[in-house]
N, C-alpha and C positions, 0 to 999 in steps of 0.2 A: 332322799331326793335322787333321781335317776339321774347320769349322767348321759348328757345329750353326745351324739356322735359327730367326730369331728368332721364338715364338707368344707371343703379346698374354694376358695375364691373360685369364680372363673375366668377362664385363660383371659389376658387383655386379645383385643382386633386386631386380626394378622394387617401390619401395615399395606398401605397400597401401592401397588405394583410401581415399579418404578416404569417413566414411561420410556417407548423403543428411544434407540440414541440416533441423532440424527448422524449423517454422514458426514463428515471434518468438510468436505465442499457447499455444505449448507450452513456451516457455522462462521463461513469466512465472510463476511460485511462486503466484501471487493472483490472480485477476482481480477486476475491479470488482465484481461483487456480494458475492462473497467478505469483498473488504475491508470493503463499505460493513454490512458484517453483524457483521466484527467489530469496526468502529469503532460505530456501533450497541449493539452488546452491550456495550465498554468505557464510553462515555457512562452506559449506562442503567446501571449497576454503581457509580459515582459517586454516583450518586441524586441530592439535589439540590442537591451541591457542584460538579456539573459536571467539567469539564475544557476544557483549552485545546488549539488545535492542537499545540502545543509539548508536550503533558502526552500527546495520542494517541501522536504520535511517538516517545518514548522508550517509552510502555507495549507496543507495536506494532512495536516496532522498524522503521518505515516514512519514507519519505524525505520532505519538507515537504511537495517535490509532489503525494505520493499522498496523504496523508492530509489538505492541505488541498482538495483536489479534489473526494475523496468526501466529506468534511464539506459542502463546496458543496451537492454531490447531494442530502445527505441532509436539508441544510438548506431545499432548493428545491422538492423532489420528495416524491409522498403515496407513489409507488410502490414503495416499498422495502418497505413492511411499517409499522414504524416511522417516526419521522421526530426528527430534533431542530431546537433552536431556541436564540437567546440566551437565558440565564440574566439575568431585569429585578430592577432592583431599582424599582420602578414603573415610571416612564416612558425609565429610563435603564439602558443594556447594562453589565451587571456587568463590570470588567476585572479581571485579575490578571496580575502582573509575572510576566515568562517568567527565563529564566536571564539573557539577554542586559540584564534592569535596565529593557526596555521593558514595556508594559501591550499585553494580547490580550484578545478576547473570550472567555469561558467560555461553553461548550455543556451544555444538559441534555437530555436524551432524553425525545420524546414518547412513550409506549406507545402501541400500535396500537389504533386501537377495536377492542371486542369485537363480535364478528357481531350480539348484542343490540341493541347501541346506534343 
């Protein structure tokens, strides 16, 4: 009985391409104005009970980083639209105790002037 010649399986399916990678600014959900617009909006909805960084972030679902960042911004900066500020009780910055038993400062939302003003 003749012995038959050994053939090799064939190769498996070269996988398929992996596809191009987006760029890190189209993978971000928010970008900065976005958020600072709806931290902004969250503040000014408080009215003038305010909110603390720790109070954005669970309402916002956002990471400390971000939402103390843009509170920065918005705290610093006329160019948003808006703006906020500490919440004074005269001369002295309102705190309120976060979950963790420490005191934060509370933010109130300034509204925008109106084009009149």
């Amino acid at each position: 009985m003749p012995v038959a010649a050994y053939i090799p399986p064939p190769d498996p399916p070269a996988p398929a391409p992996e596809p191009a990678a987006k760029p890190a600014s189209q993978l971000i959900p928010w970008d900065a104005q976005s958020l600072r617009r709806r931290i902004y909006s969250y503040i000014l909805e408080q009215n003038y009970l305010g909110a603390t960084c720790e109070q954005v972030e669970m309402a916002l679902n956002l990471s400390h980083q971000t939402a103390s960042a843009r509170i920065t911004e918005l705290r610093t900066h006329r160019t948003h639209g808006g703006r906020i500020t500490y919440l004074m009780d005269g001369s002295k910055k309102v705190r309120r105790a976060t979950l963790s038993g420490r005191s934060a400062n509370v933010y109130v939302a300034v509204p925008p002037l109106s084009p009149t003003q």
